[in-house]
C-alpha positions in Angstrom: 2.3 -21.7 10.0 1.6 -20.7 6.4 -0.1 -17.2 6.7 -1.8 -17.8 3.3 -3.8 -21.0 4.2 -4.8 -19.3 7.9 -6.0 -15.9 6.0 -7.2 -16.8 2.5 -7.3 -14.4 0.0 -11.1 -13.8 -1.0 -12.6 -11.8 -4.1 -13.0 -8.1 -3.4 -9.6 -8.1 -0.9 -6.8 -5.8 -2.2 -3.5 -7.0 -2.7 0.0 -6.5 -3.6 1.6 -8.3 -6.2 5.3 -9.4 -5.1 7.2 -8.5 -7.7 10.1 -5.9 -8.2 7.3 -3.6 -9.6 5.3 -4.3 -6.4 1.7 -3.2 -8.2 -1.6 -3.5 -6.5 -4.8 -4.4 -7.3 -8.1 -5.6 -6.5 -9.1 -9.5 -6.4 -11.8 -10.5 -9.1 -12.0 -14.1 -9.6 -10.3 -17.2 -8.5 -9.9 -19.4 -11.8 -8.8 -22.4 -9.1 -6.0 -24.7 -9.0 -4.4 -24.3 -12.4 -1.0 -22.9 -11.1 1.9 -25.2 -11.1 0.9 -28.5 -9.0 -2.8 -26.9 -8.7 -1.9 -24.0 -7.1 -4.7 -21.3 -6.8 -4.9 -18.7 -9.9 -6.3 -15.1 -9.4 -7.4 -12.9 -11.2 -6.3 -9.1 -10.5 -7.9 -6.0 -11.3 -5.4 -3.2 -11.9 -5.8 0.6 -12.0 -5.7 1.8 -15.7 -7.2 4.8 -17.9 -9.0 5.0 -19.6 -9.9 0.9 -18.7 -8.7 -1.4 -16.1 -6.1 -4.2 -16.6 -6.3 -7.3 -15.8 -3.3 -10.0 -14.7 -3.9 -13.7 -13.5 -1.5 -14.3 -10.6 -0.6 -17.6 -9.1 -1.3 -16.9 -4.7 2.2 -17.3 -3.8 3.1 -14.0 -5.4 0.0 -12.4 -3.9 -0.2 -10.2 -0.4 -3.0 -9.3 1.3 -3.4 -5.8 2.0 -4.8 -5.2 5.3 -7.8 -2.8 5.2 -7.3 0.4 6.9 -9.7 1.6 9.8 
């Protein structure tokens, strides 16, 4: 079973982004299916100074990061 579909990523979850760089962020909008054949586009919230960056991911390149207790 597709982990993604059973645990969706929502706004406000932090995730990794899987890439060699492996950066994280914070989720802060989902611009909806306007990946390649409509898959789901986030946008990410990056640490920066003095301002934040922002990416847009597609959710296949996006982990959830559990939150700690």
């Amino acid at each position: 079973m597709d982990t993604q579909k059973a645990n969706p990523i929502k706004i406000g979850d932090r995730v990794k982004i899987l890439s060699p760089g492996g950066m994280t962020g914070r989720v802060v909008e989902l611009r909806g299916p306007l990946g390649p054949k409509g898959a789901q586009v986030y946008r990410i919230q990056l640490r920066g100074k003095p301002k934040p960056a922002y990416i847009e991911v597609v959710e296949e390149q996006l982990e959830a990061i559990p939150a700690s207790s």
